[in-house]
C-alpha positions as CSV (number, residue, x, y, z in Angstrom):
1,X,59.4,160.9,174.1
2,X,62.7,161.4,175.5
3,X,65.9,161.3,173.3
4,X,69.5,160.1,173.6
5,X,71.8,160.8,171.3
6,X,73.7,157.1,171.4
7,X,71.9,154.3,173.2
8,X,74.0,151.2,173.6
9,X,73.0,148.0,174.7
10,X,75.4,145.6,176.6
11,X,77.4,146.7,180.0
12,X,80.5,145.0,179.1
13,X,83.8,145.9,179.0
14,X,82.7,147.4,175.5
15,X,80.0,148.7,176.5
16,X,80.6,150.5,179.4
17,X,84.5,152.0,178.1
18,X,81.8,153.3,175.3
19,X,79.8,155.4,176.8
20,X,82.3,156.3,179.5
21,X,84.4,157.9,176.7
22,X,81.2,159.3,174.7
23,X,80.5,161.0,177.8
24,X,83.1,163.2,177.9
25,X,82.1,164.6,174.3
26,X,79.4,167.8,174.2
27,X,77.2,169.2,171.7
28,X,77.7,173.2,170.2
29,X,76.2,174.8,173.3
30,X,78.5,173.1,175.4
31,X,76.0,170.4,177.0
32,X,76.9,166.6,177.2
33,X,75.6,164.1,174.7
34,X,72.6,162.2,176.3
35,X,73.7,158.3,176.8
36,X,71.7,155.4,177.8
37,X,73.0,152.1,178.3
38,X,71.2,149.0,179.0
39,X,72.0,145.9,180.4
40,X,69.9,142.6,181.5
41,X,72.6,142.0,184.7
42,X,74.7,143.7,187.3
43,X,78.4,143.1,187.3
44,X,77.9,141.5,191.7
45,X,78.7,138.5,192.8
46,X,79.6,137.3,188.9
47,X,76.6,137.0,187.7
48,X,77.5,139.6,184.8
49,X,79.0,137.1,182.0
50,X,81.1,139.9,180.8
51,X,82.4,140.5,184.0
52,X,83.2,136.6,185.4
53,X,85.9,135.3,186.7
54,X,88.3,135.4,183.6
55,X,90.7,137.3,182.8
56,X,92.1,140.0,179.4
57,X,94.7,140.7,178.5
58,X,95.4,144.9,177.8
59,X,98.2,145.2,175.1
60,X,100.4,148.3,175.4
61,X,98.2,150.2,172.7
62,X,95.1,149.5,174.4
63,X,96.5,151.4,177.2
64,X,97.6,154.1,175.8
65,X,93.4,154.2,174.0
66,X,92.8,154.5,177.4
67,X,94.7,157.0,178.7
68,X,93.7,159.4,175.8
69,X,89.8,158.4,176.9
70,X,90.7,159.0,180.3
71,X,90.1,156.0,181.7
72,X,93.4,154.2,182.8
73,X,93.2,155.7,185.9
74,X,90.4,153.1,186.9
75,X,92.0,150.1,185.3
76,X,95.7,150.8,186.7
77,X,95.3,150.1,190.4
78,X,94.1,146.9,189.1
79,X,96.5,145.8,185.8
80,X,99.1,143.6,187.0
81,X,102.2,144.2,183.8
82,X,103.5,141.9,181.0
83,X,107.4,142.7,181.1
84,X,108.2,140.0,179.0
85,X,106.7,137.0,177.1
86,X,107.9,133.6,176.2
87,X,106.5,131.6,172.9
88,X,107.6,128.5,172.5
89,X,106.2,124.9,170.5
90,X,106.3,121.7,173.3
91,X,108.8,119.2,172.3
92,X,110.7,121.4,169.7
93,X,113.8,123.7,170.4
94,X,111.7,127.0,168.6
95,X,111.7,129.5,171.0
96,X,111.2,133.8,170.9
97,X,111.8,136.3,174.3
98,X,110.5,139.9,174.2
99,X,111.4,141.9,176.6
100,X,109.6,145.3,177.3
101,X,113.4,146.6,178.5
102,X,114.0,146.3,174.7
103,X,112.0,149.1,173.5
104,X,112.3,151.1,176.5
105,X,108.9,150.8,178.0
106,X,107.2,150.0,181.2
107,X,105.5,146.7,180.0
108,X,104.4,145.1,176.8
109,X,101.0,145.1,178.4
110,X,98.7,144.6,181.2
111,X,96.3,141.6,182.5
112,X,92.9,143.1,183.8
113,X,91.1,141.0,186.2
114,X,87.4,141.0,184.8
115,X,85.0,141.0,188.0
116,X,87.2,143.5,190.0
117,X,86.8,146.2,186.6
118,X,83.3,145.4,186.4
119,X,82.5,146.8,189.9
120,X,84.8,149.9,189.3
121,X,83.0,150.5,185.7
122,X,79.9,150.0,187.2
123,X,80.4,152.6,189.7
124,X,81.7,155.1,187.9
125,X,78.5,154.7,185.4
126,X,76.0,155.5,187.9
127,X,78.3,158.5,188.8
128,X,78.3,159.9,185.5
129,X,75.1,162.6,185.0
130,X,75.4,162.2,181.3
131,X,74.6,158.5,181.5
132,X,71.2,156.9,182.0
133,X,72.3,153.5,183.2
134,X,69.1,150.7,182.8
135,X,69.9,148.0,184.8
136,X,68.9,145.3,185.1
137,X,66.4,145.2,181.8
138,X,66.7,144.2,178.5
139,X,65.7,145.4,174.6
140,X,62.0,144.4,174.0
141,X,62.0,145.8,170.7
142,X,63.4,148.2,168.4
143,X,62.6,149.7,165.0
144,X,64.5,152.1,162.9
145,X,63.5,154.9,160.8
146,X,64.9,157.3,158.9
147,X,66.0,160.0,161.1
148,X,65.9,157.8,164.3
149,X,65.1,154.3,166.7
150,X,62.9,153.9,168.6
151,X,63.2,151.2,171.6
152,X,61.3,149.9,173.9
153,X,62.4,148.3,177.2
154,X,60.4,145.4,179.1
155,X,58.5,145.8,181.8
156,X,61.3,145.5,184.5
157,X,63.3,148.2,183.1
158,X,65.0,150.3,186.3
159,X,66.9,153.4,185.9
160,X,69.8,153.5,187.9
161,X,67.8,151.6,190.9
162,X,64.5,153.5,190.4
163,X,61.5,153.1,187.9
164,X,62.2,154.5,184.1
165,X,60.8,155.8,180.9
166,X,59.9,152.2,178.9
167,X,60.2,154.0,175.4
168,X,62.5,156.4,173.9
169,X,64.4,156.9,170.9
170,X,68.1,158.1,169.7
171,X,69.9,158.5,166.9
172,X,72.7,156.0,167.1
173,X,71.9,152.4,168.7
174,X,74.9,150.4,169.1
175,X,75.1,146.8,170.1
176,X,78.0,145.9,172.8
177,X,76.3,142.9,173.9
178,X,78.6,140.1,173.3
179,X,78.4,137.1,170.5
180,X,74.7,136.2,171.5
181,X,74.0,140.1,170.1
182,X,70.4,140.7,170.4
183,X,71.1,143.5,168.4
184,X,73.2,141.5,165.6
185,X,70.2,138.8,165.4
186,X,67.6,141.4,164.5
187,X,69.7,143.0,161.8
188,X,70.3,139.8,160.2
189,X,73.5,140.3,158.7
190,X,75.8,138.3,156.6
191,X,78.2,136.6,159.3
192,X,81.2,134.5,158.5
193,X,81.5,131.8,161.0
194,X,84.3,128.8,161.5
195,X,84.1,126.4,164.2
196,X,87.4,125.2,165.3
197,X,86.8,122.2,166.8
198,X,88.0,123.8,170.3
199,X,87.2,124.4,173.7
200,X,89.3,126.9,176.0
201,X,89.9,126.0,179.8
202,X,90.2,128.8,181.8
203,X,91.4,128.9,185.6
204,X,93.6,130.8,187.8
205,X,96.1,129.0,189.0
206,X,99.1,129.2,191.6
207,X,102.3,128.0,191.0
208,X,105.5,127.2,192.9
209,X,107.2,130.0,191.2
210,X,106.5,133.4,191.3
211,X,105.5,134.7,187.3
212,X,107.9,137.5,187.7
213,X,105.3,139.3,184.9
214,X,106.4,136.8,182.9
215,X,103.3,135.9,180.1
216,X,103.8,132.0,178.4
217,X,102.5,131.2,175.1
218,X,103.1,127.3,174.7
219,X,102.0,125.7,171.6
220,X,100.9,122.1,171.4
221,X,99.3,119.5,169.5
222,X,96.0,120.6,170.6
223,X,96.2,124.0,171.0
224,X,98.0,127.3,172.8
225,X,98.5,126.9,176.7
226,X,98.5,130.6,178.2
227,X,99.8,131.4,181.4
228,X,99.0,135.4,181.7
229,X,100.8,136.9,185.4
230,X,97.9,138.1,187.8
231,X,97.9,140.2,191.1
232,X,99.5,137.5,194.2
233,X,101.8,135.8,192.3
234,X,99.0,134.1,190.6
235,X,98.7,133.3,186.8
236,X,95.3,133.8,184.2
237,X,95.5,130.0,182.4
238,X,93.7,129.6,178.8
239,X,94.4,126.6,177.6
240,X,92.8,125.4,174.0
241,X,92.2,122.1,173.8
242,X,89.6,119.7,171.5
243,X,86.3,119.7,172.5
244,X,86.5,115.8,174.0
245,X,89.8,116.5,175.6
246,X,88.4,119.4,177.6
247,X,85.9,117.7,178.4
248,X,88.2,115.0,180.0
249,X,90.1,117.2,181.6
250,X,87.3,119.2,183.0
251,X,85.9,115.7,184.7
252,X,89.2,115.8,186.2
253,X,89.7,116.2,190.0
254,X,92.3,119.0,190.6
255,X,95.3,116.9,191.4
256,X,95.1,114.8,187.9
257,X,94.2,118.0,186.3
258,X,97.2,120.0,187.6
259,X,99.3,117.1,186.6
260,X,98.4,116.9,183.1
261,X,98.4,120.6,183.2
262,X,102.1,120.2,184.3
263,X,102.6,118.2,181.0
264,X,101.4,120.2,178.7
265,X,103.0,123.5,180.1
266,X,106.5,122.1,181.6
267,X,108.1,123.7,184.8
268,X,108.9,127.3,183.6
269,X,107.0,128.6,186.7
270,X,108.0,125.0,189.1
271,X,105.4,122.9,190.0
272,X,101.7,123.8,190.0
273,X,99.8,124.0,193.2
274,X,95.9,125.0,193.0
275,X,93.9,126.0,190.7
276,X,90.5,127.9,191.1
277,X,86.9,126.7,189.6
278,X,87.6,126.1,185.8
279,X,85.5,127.4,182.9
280,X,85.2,126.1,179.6
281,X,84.5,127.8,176.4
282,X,83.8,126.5,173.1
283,X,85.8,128.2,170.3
284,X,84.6,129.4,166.8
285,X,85.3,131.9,164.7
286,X,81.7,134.7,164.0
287,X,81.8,137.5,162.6
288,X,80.2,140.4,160.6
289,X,82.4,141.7,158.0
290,X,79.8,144.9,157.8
291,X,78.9,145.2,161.6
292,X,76.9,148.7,160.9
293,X,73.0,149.2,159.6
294,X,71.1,152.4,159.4
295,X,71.9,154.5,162.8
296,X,73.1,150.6,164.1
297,X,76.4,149.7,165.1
298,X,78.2,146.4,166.0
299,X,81.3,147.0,168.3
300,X,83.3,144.2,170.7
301,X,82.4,140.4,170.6
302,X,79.0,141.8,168.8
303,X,81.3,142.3,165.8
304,X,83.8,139.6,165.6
305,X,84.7,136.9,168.0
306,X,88.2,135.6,167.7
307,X,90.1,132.8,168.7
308,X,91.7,133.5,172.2
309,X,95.2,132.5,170.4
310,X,96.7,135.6,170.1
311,X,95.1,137.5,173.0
312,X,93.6,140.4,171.3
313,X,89.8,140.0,171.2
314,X,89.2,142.7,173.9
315,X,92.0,144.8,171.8
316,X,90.6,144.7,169.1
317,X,87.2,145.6,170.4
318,X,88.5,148.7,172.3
319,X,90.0,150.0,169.0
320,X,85.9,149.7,167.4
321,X,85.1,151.6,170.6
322,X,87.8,154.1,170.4
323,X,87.0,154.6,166.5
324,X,83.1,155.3,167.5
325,X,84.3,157.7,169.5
326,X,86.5,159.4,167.6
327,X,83.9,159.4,164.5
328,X,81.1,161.3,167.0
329,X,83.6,163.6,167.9
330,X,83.9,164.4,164.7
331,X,80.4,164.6,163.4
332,X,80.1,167.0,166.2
333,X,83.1,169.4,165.0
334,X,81.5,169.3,161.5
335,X,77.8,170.2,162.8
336,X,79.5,173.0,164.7
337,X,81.9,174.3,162.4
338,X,78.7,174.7,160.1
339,X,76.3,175.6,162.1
340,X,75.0,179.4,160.6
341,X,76.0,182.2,163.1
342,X,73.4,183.2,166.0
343,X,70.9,185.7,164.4
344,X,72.4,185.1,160.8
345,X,69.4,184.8,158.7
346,X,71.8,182.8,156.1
347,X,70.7,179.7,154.7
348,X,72.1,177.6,152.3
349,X,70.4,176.6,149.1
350,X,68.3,173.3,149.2
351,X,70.2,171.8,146.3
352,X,74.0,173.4,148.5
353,X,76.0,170.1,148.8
354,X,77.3,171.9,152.2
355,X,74.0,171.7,153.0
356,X,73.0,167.9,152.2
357,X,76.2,167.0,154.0
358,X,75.0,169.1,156.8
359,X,71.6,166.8,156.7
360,X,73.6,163.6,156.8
361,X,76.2,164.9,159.4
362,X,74.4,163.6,162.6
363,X,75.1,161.2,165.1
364,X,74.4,157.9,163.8
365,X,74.0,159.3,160.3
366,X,75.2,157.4,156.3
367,X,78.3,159.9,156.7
368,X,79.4,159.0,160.3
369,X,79.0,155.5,160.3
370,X,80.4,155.3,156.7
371,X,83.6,156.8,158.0
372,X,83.8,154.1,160.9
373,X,83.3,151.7,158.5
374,X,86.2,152.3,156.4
375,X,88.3,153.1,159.3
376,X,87.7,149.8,161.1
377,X,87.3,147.1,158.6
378,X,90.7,146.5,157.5
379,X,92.0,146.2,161.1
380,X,89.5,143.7,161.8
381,X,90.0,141.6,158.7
382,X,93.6,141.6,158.9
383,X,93.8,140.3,162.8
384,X,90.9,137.7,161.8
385,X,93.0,136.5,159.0
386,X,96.6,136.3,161.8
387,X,94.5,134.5,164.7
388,X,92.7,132.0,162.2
389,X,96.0,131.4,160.9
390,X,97.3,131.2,164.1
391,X,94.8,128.9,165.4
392,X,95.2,126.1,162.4
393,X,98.8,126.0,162.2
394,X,99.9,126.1,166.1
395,X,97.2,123.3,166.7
396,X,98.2,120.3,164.5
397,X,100.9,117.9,165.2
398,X,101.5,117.1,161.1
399,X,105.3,116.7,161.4
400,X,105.8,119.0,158.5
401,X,103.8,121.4,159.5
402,X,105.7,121.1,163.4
403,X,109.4,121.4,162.1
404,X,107.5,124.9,160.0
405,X,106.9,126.5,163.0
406,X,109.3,125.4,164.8
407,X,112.5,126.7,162.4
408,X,109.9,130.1,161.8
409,X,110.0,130.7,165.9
410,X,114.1,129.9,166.0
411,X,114.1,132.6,162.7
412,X,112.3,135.1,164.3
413,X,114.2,134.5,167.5
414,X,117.6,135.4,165.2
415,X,116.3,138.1,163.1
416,X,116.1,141.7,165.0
417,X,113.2,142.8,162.6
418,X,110.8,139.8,162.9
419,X,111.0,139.6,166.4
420,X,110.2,143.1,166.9
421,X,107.2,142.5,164.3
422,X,106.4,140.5,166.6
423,X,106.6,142.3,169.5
424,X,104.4,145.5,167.9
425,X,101.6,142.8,167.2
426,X,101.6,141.7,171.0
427,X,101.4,145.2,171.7
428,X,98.1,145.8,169.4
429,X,100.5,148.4,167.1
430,X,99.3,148.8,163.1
């Protein structure tokens, strides 16, 4: 039966930065790890729902992840940059700039257009010999064991465009495949879950203005309104509203929606002129505070779906990927540093603790995925806890609570080291 050393389910953004990155890694005698990655739909004509019409927004750490990857080279002829961003509370004075001049840098961060990347990640997967790329199939089952899993595939399962194996196994299955996880249902782990009575409308729209690379965050009664700059002088909308007024505003045709879009947002950018097709979203928070299992691992959505408040779900997603990575490379360095020398006769002693680590140091292994553990649950707490926050206190008109946030934004506005507090968070720094 054939063997892959990481299988990951879910072509996503996740996904597919995942095993781009693990493919760069190689085993002692030099060769590549073996990668599959599976996924149900192809990123064409957006049918791929992690590659639709939306938009992300890249924070300035993010980029430089991938840069040390090597992958902002496909994302940069297609980021258009933040150079500053706006926060302000609708109907109050509050108010906070940031300027990327301020800290001498380029941007603050980047807006990725999601079914342009998918085409170019797509791509450069079926380029990549150390990937296996199944698509389009799905998971028909899976079973762990001790040393490894063992999946099966359905019946439809291609390889790159041609017929494949149906069954093989690996020693680390990770599960990139969004907040419906497959993978996460099957393990069955404790989730934590709050549903925040939302909806998110998201559109590109055009506006009489040109952005500038200017990013709004506007704060309302309901919810944020999030204007992110695109390519053409067009903007990424996301604006949180409750559940019965986007559906209102959805029935809307697009002059009366542009209108009361023009309320909500005010004329920062001048009047608004079109929008595209809109989507909506419901909004909850669902997570796993332990997203990792024997030789299974949770990454992306899969993991912890946020509230789009604060912009940092695909962040903080890329920093699970990056922390995968870096805990393989790792796990590999250990294996080869104690590896015995070629020809040595040497072993160590059954009851050697060098040699039960030795057992345990594998791919997928208690060590390895005990490591990413600890590396990545305190990030993932602490930015659940800030978006949450976020979400209940920048979506409620209680007057006390309003003149709150308003005299915090005109504070942080004042005070050099809160605003630039602010600024590191924007720009996914811990």
């Amino acid at each position: 039966m054939t063997h892959y050393d990481v299988v990951i389910n879910g072509g996503g953004m996740a996904g597919a930065v995942l095993a781009l990155g693990l493919s760069q890694l190689k085993h002692s005698n030099g060769l590549a790890l073996r990668i599959a990655l599976i996924e149900k739909s192809r990123p064409e004509h957006n049918l791929h729902p992690g590659f639709d019409a939306r938009s992300i927004a890249i924070a300035g750490h993010s980029q430089y992840l991938l840069q040390q990857l090597g992958l902002w080279p496909l994302f940069a002829e297609l980021a258009t940059p933040i150079t500053d961003i706006q926060v302000s509370d609708r109907g109050h004075f509050g108010q906070v700039n940031l300027q990327a001049t301020d800290y001498n840098l380029p941007a603050l961060g980047y807006v990725i257009e999601l079914n342009p990347i998918g085409q170019v990640l797509y791509q450069q997967l079926l380029q990549t010999p150390a990937i296996d790329l199944f698509c389009p199939t799905h998971i028909q089952s899976w079973q762990q064991a001790q040393d490894a899993v063992t999946i099966t595939l359905s019946d439809s399962s291609e390889k790159q465009g041609a017929a494949g194996h149906r069954q093989f196994t690996t020693g680390l299955l990770v599960g990139a495949d969004g907040n419906h996880s497959a993978i996460s249902r099957q393990l069955n782990l404790p989730r934590r879950q709050f549903d925040y009575q939302q909806s998110a409308i998201i559109a590109n729209v055009q506006t009489a203005q040109h952005h500038q690379h200017r990013a709004f965050e506007r704060f309302t009664a309901q919810g944020p309104v999030a204007l992110l700059p695109m390519s053409q002088g067009r903007s990424s909308l996301v604006w949180c509203v409750s559940n019965a007024r986007a559906e209102q505003l959805m029935a809307l045709n697009e002059d009366d929606f542009l209108s009361e879009l023009q309320q909500a947002f005010g004329y920062r950018l001048g009047r608004f002129i079109r929008t595209g097709t809109r989507h909506c979203y419901p909004l909850v928070l669902d997570e796993v505070p332990k997203p990792w299992h024997h030789r299974v691992v949770l990454v992306g959505n899969a993991a912890h779906l946020l509230h789009p408040i604060a912009g940092q779900g695909f962040n903080l997603g890329l920093r699970d990927v990056a922390a995968l990575i870096e805990q393989t490379r790792q796990t590999l360095s250990f294996a080869r540093t104690n590896a015995p020398a070629p020809g040595s006769s040497n072993k160590p002693s059954l009851n050697d603790s060098a040699c039960s680590e030795q057992a345990l140091a594998n791919i997928g292994g208690y060590q390895m995925l005990s490591r990413y553990g600890q590396a990545r649950q305190g990030d993932q707490a602490n930015l659940v806890g800030i978006t949450s926050a976020l979400a209940l206190l920048f979506s409620n008109n209680d007057p006390l609570l309003a003149a709150g946030r308003n005299m915090g934004l005109n504070i942080m506005a004042a005070c050099g080291a809160l605003k630039h507090t602010l600024a590191w968070q924007a720009m996914g720094k811990r």
